[in-house]
N, C-alpha and C positions, 0 to 999 in steps of 0.2 A: 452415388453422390447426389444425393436429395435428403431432402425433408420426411424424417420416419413417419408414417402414419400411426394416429394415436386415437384411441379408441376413449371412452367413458366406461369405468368399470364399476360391477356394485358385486360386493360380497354379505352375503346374508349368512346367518349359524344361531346356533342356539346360543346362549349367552354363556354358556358354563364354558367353551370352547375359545371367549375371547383373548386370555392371555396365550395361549399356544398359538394360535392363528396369528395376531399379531407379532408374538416373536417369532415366526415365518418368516413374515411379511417383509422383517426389519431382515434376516437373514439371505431374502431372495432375492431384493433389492429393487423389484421390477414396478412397484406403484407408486405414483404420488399421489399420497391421500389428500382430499379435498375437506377443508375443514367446514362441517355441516352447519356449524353454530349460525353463520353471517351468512348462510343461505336458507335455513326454516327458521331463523330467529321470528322474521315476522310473518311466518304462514302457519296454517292451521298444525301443520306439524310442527309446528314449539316445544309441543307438549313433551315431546319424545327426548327432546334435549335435558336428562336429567345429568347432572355435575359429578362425574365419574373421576375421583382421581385428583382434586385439591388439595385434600393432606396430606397426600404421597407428593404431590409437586412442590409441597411448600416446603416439605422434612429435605428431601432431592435439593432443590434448590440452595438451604441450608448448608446442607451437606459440603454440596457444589463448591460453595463460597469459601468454608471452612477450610476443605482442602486447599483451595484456589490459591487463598492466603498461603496456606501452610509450604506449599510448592514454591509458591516466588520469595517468600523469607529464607529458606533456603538456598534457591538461585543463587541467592547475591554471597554467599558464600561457598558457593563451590567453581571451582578452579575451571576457567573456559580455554579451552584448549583446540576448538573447534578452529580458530582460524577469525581471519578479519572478514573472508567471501561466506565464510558458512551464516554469519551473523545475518546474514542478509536472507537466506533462504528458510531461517529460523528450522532445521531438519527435526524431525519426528524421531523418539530412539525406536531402532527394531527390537520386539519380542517376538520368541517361538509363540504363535497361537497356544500351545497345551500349556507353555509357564502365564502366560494373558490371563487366562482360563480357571487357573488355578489360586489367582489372587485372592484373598480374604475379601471380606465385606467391610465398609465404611467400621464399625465397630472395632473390629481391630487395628484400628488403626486413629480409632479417637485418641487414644492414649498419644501417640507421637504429638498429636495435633497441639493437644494441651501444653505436652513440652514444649514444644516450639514456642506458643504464643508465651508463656511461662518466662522462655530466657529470651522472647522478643522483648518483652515487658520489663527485664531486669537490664537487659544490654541499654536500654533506652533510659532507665532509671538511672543507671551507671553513668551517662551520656548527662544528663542534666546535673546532675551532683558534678561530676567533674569540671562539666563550662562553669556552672555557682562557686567552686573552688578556685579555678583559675581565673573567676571577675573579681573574689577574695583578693584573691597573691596580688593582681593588677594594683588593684585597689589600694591595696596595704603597703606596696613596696616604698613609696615613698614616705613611711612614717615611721623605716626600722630604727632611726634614732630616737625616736622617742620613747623616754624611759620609765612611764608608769603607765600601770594598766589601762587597756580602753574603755573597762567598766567604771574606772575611777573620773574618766574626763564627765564624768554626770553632772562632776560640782560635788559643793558639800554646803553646810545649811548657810553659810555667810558666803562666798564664793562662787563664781560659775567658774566651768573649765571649759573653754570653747579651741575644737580644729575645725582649722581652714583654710582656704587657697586665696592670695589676692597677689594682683601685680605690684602696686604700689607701695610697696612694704614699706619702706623707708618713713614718706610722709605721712601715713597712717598711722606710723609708731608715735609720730613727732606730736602730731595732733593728740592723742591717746593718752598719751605719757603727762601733755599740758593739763589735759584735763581731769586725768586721776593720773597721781602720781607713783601711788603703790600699786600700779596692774604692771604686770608681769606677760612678756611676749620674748618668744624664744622661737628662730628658724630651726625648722627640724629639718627643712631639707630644701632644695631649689631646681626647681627640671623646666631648663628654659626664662621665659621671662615672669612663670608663678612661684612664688612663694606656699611654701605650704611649713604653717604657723600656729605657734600653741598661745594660746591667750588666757591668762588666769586675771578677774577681777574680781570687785568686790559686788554684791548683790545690791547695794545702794546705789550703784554708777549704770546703774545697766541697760537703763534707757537712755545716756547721752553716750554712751559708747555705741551702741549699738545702733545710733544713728550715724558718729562717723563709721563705723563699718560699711555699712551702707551708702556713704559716700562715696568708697572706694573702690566697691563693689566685691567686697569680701563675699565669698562663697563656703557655708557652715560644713562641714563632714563630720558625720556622725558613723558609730558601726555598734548598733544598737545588739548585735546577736554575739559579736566577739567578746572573749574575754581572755584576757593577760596581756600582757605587750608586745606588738607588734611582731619581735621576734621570735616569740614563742608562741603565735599564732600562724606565722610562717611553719615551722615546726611542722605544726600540729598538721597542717593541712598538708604540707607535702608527704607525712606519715598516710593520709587518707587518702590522699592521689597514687601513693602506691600501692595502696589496698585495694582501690578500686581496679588499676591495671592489672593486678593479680587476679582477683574477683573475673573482670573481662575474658580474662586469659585461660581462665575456669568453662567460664559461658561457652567460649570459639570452642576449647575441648570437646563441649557436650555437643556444642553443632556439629562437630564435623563425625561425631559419631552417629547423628541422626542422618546424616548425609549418604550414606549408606542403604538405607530407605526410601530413597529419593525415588528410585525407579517404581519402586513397589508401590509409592503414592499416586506416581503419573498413571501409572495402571490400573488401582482403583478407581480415580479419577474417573477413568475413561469408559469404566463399569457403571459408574453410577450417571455418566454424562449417555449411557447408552438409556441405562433404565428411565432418564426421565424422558427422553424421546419418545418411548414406549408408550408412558405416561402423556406427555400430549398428546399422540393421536390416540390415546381410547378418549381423551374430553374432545376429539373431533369426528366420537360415531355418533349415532341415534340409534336409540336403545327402545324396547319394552319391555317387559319382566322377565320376559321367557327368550328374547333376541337381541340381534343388534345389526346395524348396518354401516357399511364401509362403502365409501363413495371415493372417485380417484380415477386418473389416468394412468393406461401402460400403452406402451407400444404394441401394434398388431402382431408383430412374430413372438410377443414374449407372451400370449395368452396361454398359448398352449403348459411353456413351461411351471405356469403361475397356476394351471389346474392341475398337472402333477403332483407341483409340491406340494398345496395347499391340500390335495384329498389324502397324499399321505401323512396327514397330521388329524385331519376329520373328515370323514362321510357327512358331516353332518352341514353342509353347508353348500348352496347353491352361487355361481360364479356367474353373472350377465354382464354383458358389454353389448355397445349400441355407437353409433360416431356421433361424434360431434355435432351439436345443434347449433342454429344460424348467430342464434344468443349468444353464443357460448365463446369461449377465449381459450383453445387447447392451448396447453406449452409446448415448447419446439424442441424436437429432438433433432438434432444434422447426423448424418451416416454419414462420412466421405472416406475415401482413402488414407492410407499413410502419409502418402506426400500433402493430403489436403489439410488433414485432419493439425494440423500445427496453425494452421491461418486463422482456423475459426476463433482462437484470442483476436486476432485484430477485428475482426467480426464481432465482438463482445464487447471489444471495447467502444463501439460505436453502440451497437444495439443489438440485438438477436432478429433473426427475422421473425414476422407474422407465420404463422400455420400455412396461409395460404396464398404466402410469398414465397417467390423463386430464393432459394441458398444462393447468394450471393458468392461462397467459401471459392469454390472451383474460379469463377471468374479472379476473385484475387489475388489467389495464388499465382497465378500466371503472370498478372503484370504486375506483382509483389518483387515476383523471384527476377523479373525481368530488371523491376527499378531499382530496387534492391544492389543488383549487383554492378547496374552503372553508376550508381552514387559511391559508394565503396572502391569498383574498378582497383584491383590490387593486388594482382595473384599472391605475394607474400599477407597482406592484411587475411585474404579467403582463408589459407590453410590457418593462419594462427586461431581466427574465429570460428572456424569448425573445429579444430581438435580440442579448445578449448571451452568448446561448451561441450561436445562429448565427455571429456571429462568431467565436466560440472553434472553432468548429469548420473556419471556410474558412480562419484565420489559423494556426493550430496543427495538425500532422501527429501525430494519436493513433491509439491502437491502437483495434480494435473494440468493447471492453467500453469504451474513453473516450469513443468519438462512440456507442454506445449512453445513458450519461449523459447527455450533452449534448443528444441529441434528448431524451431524459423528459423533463429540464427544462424546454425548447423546449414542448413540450406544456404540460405542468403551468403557463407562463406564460399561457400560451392561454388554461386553464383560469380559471386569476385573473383573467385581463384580462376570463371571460365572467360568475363570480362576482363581482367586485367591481363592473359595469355592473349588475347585479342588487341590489346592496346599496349604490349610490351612491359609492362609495370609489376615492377618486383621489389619491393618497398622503395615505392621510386623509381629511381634510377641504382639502388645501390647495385643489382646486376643488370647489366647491362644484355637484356635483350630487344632484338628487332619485332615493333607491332606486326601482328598479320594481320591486321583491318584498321580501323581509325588511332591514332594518338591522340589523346584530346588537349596535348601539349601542342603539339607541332599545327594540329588542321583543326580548331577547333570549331569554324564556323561547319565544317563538315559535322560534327561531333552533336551542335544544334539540331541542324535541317533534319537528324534523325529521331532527337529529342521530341520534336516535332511531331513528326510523321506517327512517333509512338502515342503523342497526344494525343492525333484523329483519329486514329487505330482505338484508343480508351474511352472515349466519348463515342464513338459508332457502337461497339462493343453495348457501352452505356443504355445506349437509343434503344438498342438492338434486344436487354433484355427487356427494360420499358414494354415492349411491344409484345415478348411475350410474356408479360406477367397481365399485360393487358385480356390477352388472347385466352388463359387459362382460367383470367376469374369474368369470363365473359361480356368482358368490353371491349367488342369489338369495334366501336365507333370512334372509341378513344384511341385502340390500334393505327386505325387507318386515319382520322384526322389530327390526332396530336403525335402521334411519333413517325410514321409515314411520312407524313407533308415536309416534316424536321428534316429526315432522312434525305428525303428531295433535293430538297434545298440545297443543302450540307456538300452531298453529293456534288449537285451542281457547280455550288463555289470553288470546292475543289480541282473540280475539273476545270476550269476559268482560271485558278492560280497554275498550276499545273501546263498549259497552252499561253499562258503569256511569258511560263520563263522558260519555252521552246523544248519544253520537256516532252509535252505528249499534243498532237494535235485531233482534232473529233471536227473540227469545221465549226459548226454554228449549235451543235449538240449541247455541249455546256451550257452556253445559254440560255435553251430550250427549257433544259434538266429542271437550273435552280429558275428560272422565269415560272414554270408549271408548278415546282415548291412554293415558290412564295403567294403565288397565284391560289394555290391552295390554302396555303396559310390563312392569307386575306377573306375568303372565301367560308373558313371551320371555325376560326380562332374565336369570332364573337359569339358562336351557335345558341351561346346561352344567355344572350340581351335576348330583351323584347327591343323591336323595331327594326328594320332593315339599316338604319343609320347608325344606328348603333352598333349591330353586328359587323356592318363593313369596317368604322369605326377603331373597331377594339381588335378587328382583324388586321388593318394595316399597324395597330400601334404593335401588337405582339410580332412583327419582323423586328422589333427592336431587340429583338432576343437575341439576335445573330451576332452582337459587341458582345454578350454573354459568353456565346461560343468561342469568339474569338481570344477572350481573354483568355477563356481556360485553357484552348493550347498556347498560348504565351506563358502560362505559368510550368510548363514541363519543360521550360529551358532550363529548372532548377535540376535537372537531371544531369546538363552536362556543367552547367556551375558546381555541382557536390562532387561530382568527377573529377574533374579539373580540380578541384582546391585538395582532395586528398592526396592528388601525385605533389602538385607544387609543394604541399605541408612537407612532405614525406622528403622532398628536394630539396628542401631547406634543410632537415635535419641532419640530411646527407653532409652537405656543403659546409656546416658548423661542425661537424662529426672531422670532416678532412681536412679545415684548417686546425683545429682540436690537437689532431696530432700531431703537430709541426710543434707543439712546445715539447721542451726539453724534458726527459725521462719520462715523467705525468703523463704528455700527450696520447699511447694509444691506449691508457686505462681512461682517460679523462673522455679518447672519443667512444669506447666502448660505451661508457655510463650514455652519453647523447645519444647513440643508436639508440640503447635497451630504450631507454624510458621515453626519448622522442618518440619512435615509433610508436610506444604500449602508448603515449597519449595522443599519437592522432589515431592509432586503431580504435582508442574509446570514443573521442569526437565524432569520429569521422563514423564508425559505426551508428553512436547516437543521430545524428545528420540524418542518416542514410535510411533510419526509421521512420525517425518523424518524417520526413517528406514524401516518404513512401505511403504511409500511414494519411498526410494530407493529400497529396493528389487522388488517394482512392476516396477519403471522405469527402471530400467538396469538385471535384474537380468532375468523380466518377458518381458513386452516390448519388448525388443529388439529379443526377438523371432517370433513375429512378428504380433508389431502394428507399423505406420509409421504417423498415423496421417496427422495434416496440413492441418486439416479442417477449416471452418468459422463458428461459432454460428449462425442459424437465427437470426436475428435479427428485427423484424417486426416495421415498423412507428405507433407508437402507442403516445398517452397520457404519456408525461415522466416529471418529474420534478424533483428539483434540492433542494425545501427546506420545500416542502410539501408533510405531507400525507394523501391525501384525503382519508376523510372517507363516505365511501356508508350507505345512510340511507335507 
């Protein structure tokens, strides 16, 4: 349960040897290559930096895309069946490694590519011709009584022919009519309070009409591209709206036969997303005509394996490795157990540690699994959250930080299943068993005072690796005056609270304890002013620290606050559940439905709760006592894919 140690690796070969060595490399999985460009860019070895592998990455990339496309246009036509939970883990399909293996190359599969974008292209054509027919029909419907062509309302050489909408129809007409008395106006139709209205005059009147038009605020319609009347333009287009749905109904045909191919895409895909990783790290060696070099981290136990494999592919290449320089920023690899090995997500999620930072992972696990399961506290919540992510885990293909999740919670169900057997809680109250240790119903200020005590216990803990992470990277002054004296202190007050509420008595000991911490404090805390005044100074100000302590075990009463509110939740559902059934025939289907789904939604609640605050007392509460993180994951060149998961026969 530590920090793997990690070496600086260099591989040197002759250059004819680079593409099999690197496809090792990506096979073995044991290096992270260090990309050389942005370390001899600007030193004398620049020179070496020749541009290996640009128009393989641009074709690749191309490639990439094409496919990319051609996989998600598909998507959206094929039938999900996966479920509402599966959608969330987005699962990898499995192939046998030897059918993976056996896939074609990008080529073979241009041809699909083309079709696709082909009836992407025509479905989409289809799509706009149809919306343009149906703003047509919109458009038109209100003019199927009019009974001569639309080409004809153009006019002719002594007359205009004008349609239009206005409200006012009435006194429009009246004005119009005064003022030329042979213009001609005919309602073709009424929807609502517009009028929509065929207006034939004379070409001599056409500027005093066309002012009161404007008066009234007639609005001109024109359909410059139609031709015949109305209803035989209705006609026609609904003849082409069915051509097109036909037409459609042709394209979905062809898709769904390309759908079939789908798999064989995601697996090229994943062929050619391998080959250009290939291709980036040969533009991250340094080369000269005759060699090349490869620069990188692996772990110390995996050298041995990396010179096996690597010499049976060529003799012709020498393997050096050397630790870490003072300059230098290794990535962090964590070993830890099974049981640990699930926390280090909540560890990422804050930050990784430093190289030559204590693993934090072990310490949180312990009061993960601890707080964990008093926020929750549920022995029925425990089992349902552990069987149900063990399932999630054998039924659903996720990546590693997903089945790291999923085991936490697996745990952390454990945890409630062993808390809540402790505190009698069986979704609530709905079985009625007797607590064997606290209820945090009935005694809750007891249910605190332990909340509590787990605080001190977190924060000492805290202090406590402080001191050796102090120890390890050789400050030992910062040991004994800045977590020490803390220590002191801390110590002391406790034992002072502890003797005034006749719990434990020590005499004038306490006193002494945190008198000699703070004394100390006063004493270290300024070391680094200039002046005596100042150091004393900055040493009595830093006792203010001690409201800082204080606060953070008051905030671990959120422990038995999330306890306590998941039974009560859980008591309520109860209670509504039992009067439920008292209605007539309905009531014990109506309180079944309030069990199921009460409880599934305080187990979601109350689980989410039980995270997050587990999650915040270790970042601020614990953490900040001193981890600092700001690490990098190793990260090794390996075999990685994007929509495959191969499976080892």
């Amino acid at each position: 349960m530590a920090v793997a140690d990690i070496k600086r690796v260099y591989i040197i070969s002759h250059g004819s040897q680079k593409e099999e060595i690197i496809s090792e490399l990506q096979k073995v999985g044991l290096v992270e290559v260090t990309d050389l460009r942005e370390r001899l860019a600007t030193t004398d070895w620049k020179l070496l930096l020749k541009e290996w592998g640009e128009p393989e990455l641009r074709e690749l990339d191309k490639n990439l895309s094409e496919l990319d496309h051609t996989i998600d246009f598909l998507s959206d036509f094929e039938e999900n069946s996966s479920g509402f939970i599966a959608g969330f883990f987005s699962p990898k399909i499995s192939m046998k490694k030897k059918e993976f293996e056996s896939t074609g190359d990008f080529s073979d599969y241009k041809k699909i590519c083309d079709q696709c974008n082909d009836l992407e292209t025509k479905l989409n054509e289809l799509k706009n011709e149809e919306n343009r027919l149906l703003n047509t029909l919109c458009h038109i419907s209100v003019w199927m009584d009019l009974g001569i062509p639309l080409e004809d309302t153009k006019g002719t050489e002594k007359t205009n022919i004008v349609l239009g909408t206005v409200s006012a129809f009435d006194e429009m007409e009246k004005d119009i009519i005064e003022l030329a008395s042979e213009t001609y106006l005919q309602v073709v139709s009424k929807h609502e309070e517009e009028y929509h209205i065929l207006v034939i005059y004379v070409k001599d009147k056409e500027d005093e009409i066309t002012r009161v038009m404007k008066k009234y605020d007639f609005a001109r319609v024109t359909f410059p591209e139609l031709t015949g009347t109305p209803s035989e333009v209705r006609e026609s287009v609904n003849e082409r709206l069915s051509m097109i749905e036909k037409e459609r109904r042709d394209a979905l045909a062809e898709i769904s036969c390309m759908l079939k191919y789908r798999s064989q895409l995601l697996a090229v895909y994943d062929h050619i997303y391998m080959d250009r990783e290939r291709e980036e790290i040969i533009k991250n060696v340094a080369k000269t005509d005759t060699s090349f070099l490869i620069e990188g981290w692996i772990k110390e136990k995996d050298i041995a394996t990396l010179n096996q494999r690597l010499k049976i592919v060529s003799n012709e290449l020498e393997i050096y490795t050397r630790e870490p320089e003072d300059n230098e920023s290794p990535p962090i690899a964590l070993e830890n157990t099974a049981i640990v090995d699930p926390f280090e997500a909540v560890v990422d999620m804050y930050s990784p540690p430093k190289y030559t930072e204590l693993d934090p992972t072990p310490l949180v696990t312990a009061f993960f699994i601890i707080f964990f399961g008093i926020c929750l506290s549920d022995a029925g919540y425990g089992i349902m959250l552990s069987i149900l992510s063990i399932i999630m885990m054998k039924k659903y293909i996720v990546g590693p930080t997903g089945k790291k999740f999923l085991r936490l919670l697996a745990i952390g169900g454990i945890s409630s299943f062993f808390f809540g057997v402790l505190s009698g809680s069986w979704f609530g109250d709905l079985f009625k068993m007797p607590a064997i240790w606290i209820n945090p119903v009935d005694d809750p200020m007891t249910m605190l005072i332990f909340a509590l005590i787990l605080g001190v216990v977190h924060i000492f803990v805290g202090i406590g690796a402080k001191t050796y992470n102090s120890i390890m990277q050789g400050k030992i002054k910062n040991a004994v005056f800045d977590q020490l004296t803390w220590f002191t202190l801390l110590v002391g007050v406790v034992l002072i609270i502890l003797a005034e509420m006749d719990i434990l008595y020590l005499g004038i000991i306490p006193y002494v304890v945190a008198g000699l911490g703070a004394m100390a404090l006063v004493l270290t805390q300024g070391r680094s002013q200039n002046g005596v005044v100042k150091k004393i100074l900055f040493g009595f100000a830093s006792l203010y620290g001690i409201i800082g302590y204080f606060g953070d075990v008051l905030s671990y009463s959120r422990l038995m606050a999330l306890g306590l509110a998941t039974v009560v939740i859980a008591m309520v559902f109860n209670n509504i559940a039992l009067m439920t059934k008292e209605i007539y025939i309905v009531g014990t289907f109506m309180a079944a439905i309030v069990l199921i789904f009460g409880h599934l939604f305080n187990l979601l609640v109350s689980t989410l709760g039980a995270f997050i605050h587990t999650c915040r007392l270790n970042y601020v509460e614990f953490f900040s006592k001193f981890y600092e993180g700001g690490g990098r994951r190793f990260s090794p060149f390996r075999t990685s894919t994007k929509y495959i998961e191969i499976e080892e026969v």
